[in-house]
C-alpha positions in Angstrom: -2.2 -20.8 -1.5 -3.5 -23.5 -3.7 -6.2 -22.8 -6.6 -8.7 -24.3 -5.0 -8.1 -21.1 -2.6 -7.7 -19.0 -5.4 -10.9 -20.2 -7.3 -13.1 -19.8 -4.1 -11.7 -16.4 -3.2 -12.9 -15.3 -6.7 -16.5 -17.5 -6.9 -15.3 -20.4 -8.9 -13.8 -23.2 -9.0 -9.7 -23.6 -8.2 -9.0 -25.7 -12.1 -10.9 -23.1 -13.6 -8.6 -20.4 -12.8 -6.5 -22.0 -15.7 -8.7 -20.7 -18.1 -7.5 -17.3 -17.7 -4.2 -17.1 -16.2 -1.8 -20.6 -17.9 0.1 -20.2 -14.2 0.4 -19.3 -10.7 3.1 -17.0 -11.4 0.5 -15.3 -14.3 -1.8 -14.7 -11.6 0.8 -13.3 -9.3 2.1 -11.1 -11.7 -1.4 -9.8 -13.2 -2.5 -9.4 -8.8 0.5 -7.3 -8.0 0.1 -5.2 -11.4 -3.4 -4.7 -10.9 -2.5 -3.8 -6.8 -0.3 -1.2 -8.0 -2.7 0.2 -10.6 -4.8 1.0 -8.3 -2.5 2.3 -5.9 -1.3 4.1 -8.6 -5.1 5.9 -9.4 -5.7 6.7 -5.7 -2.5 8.5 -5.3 -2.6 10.0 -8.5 -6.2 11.7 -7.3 -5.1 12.6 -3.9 -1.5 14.6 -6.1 -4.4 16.2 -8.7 -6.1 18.2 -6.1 -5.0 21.8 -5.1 -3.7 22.8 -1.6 -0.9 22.8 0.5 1.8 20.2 1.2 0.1 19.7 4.1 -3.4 19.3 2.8 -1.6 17.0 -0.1 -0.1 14.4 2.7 -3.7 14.3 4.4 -5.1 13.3 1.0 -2.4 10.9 0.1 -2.4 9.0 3.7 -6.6 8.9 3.3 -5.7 7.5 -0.1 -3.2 4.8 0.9 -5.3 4.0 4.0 -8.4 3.7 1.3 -6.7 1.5 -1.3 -5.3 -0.7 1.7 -8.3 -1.3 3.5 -10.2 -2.0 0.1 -7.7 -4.0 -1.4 -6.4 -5.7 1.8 -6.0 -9.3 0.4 -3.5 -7.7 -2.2 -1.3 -6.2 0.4 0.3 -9.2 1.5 1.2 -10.3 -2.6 2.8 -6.7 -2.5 4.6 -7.0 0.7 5.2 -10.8 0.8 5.3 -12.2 -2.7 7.2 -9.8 -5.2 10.1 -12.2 -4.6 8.3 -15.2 -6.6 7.8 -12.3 -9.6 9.6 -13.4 -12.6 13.0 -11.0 -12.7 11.5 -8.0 -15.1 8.2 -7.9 -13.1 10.1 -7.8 -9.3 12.6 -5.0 -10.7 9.4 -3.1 -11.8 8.3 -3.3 -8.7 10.7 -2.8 -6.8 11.2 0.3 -8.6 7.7 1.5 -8.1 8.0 0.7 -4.2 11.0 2.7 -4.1 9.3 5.5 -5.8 6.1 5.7 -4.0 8.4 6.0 -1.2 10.3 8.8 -2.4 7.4 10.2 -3.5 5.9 10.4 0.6 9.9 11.1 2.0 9.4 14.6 -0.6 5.9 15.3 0.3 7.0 14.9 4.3 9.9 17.4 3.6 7.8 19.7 2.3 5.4 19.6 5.5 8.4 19.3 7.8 11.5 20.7 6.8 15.0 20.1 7.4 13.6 16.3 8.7 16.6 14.1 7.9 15.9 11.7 4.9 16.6 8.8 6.6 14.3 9.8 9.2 11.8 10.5 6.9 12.0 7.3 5.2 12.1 5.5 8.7 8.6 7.4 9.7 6.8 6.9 6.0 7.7 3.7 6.2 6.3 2.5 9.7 3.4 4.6 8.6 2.7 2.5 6.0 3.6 -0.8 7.5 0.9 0.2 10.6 -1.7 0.5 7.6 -0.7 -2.7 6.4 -0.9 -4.5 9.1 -4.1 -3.1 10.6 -5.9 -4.2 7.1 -4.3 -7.3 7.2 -5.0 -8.3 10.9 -8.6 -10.4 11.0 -10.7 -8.3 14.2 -9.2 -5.3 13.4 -10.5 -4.9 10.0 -14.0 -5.2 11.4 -13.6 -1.7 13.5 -16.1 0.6 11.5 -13.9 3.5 12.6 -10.5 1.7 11.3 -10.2 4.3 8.6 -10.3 7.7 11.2 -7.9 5.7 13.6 -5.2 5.1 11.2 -5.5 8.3 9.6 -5.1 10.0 13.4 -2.5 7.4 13.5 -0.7 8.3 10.6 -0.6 12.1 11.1 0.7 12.0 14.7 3.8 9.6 13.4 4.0 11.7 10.6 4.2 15.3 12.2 5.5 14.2 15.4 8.6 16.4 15.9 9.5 14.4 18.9 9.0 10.6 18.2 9.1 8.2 21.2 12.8 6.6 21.9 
């Protein structure tokens, strides 16, 4: 992505872009943190609310499908680009994929126990990846209904005690 690309995606001009961030790598790096901040917020508000494991994995998969949907055009920097993150900033989030994962593999055993971990992180996972996908994928993002789908979607992977072979 040039900055011309850049500039125009945010209502300016690409050279402009140099007035805030010195490099392409500052904007990555300020993208990604700002992606995760607000991934960050959503789940934090769907964890603050009372109810059952159950009710808690309802709110956090409305929450991911939320942020993902809203924030589509930062899904691919946090699926696609953490690798061009200076060292410190890809180990940081790294580290937060790897918890937010954990964090959905716990919730999941609490809603389904004695699921295998591995299974568990297999399910959140493609979970996660259909989200990503459906936000990122041009026609699909126009369905007024996307969000309902994928959380239907979500919670049939999710609970499925017997997954397709």
């Amino acid at each position: 992505m040039s900055t011309d690309d850049i500039g125009e995606a945010a209502g300016a001009t690409g050279p402009s872009i140099y007035k805030h961030f010195p490099t392409k790598t500052d904007l990555l790096v300020a993208a990604v943190m700002r992606g995760g901040e607000q991934r960050r917020a959503g789940t934090a508000q769907a964890l603050a609310k009372p109810g059952t494991p159950r009710q808690t994995l309802d709110r956090l998969l409305r929450s991911y499908i939320e942020f993902t949907l809203s924030q589509s055009h930062l899904i691919g920097l946090l699926i696609g680009e953490l690798d061009q993150l200076p060292e410190k900033e890809r180990k940081a989030a790294r580290q937060n994929q790897r918890e937010y994962l954990a964090l959905w593999v716990r919730l999941l055993d609490e809603v389904r126990p004695g699921l295998d971990t591995a299974e568990a992180r297999i399910v959140v996972t493609a979970v996660l990846t259909v989200i990503d996908n459906a936000a990122r994928t041009g026609s699909t993002g126009d369905r007024t209904d996307l969000a309902d789908r994928l959380a239907e979607l979500g919670t049939a992977l999710l609970l499925s005690e017997n997954p397709p072979a």
